[in-house]
C-alpha positions, 0 to 999 in steps of 0.5 A: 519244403513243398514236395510238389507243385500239385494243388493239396488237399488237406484232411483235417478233423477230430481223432477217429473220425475216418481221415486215415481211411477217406486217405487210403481210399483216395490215394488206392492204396494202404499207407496211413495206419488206419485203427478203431483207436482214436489218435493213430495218426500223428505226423501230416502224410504226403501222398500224390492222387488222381482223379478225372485224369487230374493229379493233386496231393493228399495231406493226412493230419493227427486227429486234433482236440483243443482241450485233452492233457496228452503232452503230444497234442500240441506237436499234433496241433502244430502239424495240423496246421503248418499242413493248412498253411499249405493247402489249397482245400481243405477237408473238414471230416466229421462224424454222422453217426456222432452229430456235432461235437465240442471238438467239431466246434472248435475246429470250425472256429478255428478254420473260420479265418482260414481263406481257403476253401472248406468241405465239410465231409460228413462220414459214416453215411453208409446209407441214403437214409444217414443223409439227413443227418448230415444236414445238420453240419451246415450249422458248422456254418464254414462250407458246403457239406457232404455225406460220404462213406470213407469205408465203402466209397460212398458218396467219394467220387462226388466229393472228389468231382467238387474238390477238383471245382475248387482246386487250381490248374498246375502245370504237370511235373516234366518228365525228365525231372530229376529222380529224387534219392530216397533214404530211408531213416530206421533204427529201434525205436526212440534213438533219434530218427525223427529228431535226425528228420528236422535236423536235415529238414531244418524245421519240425517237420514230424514229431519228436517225443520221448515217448518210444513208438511217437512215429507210427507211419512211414513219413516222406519228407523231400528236401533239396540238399547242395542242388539234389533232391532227397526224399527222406523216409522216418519210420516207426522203430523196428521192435523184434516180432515178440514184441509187436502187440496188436494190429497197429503195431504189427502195420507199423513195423510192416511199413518200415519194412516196406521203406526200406525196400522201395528205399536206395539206401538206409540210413540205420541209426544208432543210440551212439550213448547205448551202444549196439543190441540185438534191436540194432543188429535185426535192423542192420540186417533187414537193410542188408537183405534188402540189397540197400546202400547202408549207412550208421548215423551214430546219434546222440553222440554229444551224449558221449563227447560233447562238442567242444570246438576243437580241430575235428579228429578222430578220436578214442571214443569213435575209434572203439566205438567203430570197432564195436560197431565192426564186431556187432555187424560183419555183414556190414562191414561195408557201411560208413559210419557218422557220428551225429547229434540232432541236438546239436547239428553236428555230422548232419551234413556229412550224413547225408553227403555219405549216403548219397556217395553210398546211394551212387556206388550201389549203381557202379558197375565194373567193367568186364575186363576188370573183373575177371583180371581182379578174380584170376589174380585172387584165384592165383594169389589162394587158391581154393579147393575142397574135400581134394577138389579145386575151384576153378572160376572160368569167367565172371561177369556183372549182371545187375546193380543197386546192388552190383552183383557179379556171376561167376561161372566156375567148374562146381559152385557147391565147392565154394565156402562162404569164407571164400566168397567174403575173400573174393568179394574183398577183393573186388571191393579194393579195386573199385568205389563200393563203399556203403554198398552191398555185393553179392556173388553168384556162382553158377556151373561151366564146364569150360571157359568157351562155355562159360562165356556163351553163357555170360 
């Protein structure tokens, strides 16, 4: 689905020639994995521009060669190219400080028959005097060539003056377009997320392997689901910090981070055949931390139950495997679980309808009034107290959402338990839609109701 009705700008080109970095440098800030290593980029990467006051969308492709054996290649060859099917110009990096290779060649050939229009940036002429050797491109014979320096900026600012030139007007998205719900997709790696992606896409949108770590970048997909837009983020799986080896791992697992932080709600998906580890249980709890709306997508659970047509019920196995799940994860007690199977499209639906119920109830706010006749009742029906001395909650108040988090105003917050709090919170959870969110109560010190609500 286009994510846009900006014109796009698509980077094509053979693996380590600069792409990722020319990307991160257009669009002013470090989203794709840039690494010496050839072939970091392996999904197409969306990512809105502007230049001149004018805004269009950059697309960052795999690297692609037409002869190497990796079994991953072709799904990058595949990416590449429903990304030119989309675009409005495409950009044709090379390398100066390389000249012309086989694999230059046959791209050019390859894009011959395209019918859109071709730059061909030549990069790495970090100087006036590489600017001749960039002249050599136009044996290429597929369009107009241009030195630049991806890494210092050189030469960037008159390749992005021509692709305006070729790029066609659009009408700018109207403000009050509907705010899209961004779901984060995480888990440990290799227990379905991309595969969960296409499925709720309906097409292959990023690559699915069963090489662990396939997905290195945080991959946006928009989608319309039952007259909403979605925005769903894949991410590189979480591994724990001993074991992220090196730069470009270390970037990855930064970025799936940051995912879940500028998401609304993560959907934490778990290999349904495996059961919960430790990998699950960090994930789970960065999402929590994070204040996100969670959802499980227990995957893979064909594996566990194949579907067999019968009258859907819950049964036995997702009846344990729920309690499981609810003994690993007391802190998200409140996440619904579904049990999904990308493979065979089931819970697809039904995943993203509760995310979205969970993404609304993280936004709910409680009325005042409510609020304190839940606390005063809970304070009532167990009292509390600690070392001989009682708690007293004089009034409590909502001050933010996304999550809901509620101030309570009591005469020492340092006499309150952590166990108390969870009662409390229980409480409040039963009388309001708070499903598949995340609460948090804070206690400050009052002397005394009057003061308490001067306070509030």
């Amino acid at each position: 689905m286009s994510r846009s009705r900006l014109p796009r700008l698509v980077i094509v080109g053979r693996p380590n020639v600069g792409k990722s970095t020319l990307f991160n440098r257009i669009i002013r800030r470090r989203v794709a994995v840039v690494e010496s290593s050839p072939g970091v980029t392996r999904d197409r990467l969306y990512h809105e521009a502007e230049w001149e006051g004018r805004r269009f969308e950059m697309v960052d492709t795999g690297g692609i060669l037409f002869t190497d054996e990796d079994p991953l290649l072709e799904q990058i060859r595949t990416q590449a190219q429903v990304a030119l099917a989309e675009a409005d110009v495409v950009l044709f990096m090379t390398d100066a400080t390389d000249g012309i290779m086989a694999a230059d060649r046959d791209l050019a050939d390859s894009l011959r028959g395209i019918g859109k229009p071709v730059l061909v940036a030549v990069n790495k002429a970090d100087n006036p005097e590489r600017d001749s050797w960039a002249a050599e491109f136009y044996a290429l014979g597929i369009g107009e060539v241009l030195p630049i320096s991806a890494l210092h900026g050189r030469g960037v600012a008159e390749l992005l003056d021509r692709v305006l030139e070729l790029t066609p007007e659009s009408a700018e998205p109207p403000e009050e377009e509907q705010r899209a719900a961004r779901i984060a997709i995480v888990g440990r790696p290799n227990v379905g997320k991309s595969s969960l992606v296409n499925a709720f896409v309906g097409s292959e949108r990023v690559i699915v392997s069963e090489t662990p770590g396939t997905t290195r970048d945080a991959i946006d997909t928009e989608i319309d689901f039952r007259g909403e837009k979605v925005i769903l983020v894949d991410t590189a799986g979480l591994r724990r910090r001993g074991k992220v080896q090196g730069s470009m791992e270390y970037y990855t697992a930064l970025r799936a981070q940051r995912a879940i932080e500028r998401a609304g709600v993560a959907l934490i998906v778990v290999a349904g055949s495996e059961g919960q580890t430790h990998g699950d249980k960090r994930i789970g709890k960065a999402a929590h931390d994070a204040g996100k709306a969670c959802v499980f997508a227990i995957n893979k659970w064909d594996l566990v139950e194949p579907p067999d047509g019968r009258p859907k019920k819950r049964s036995e196995a997702k009846i344990d495997f729920t309690k499981d799940v609810r003994d690993h994860f007391p802190e998200l007690s409140y996440a619904p679980l579904c049990f999904t199977s990308a493979t065979c499209g089931t819970g697809i639906d039904a995943a993203l309808q509760t995310c979205l119920e969970a993404l609304e109830n993280s936004h709910f706010r409680v009325p005042t009034g409510a609020l304190n006749r839940i606390v005063r009742d809970a304070t009532y029906d167990h009292p509390f107290s600690r070392k001989g001395r009682p708690l007293r909650i004089y009034y409590a108040t909502q001050s933010a959402t996304a999550p809901p988090r509620f101030l309570m105003f009591c005469n020492d917050p340092e006499l309150v338990h952590f166990s108390y709090k969870r009662y409390l919170e229980n409480r409040i959870r039963e009388e309001f839609p708070l499903e598949g969110t995340p609460i948090r109560l804070e206690f400050r010190s009052s002397p005394g109701k009057g003061h308490a609500r001067r306070g509030a």
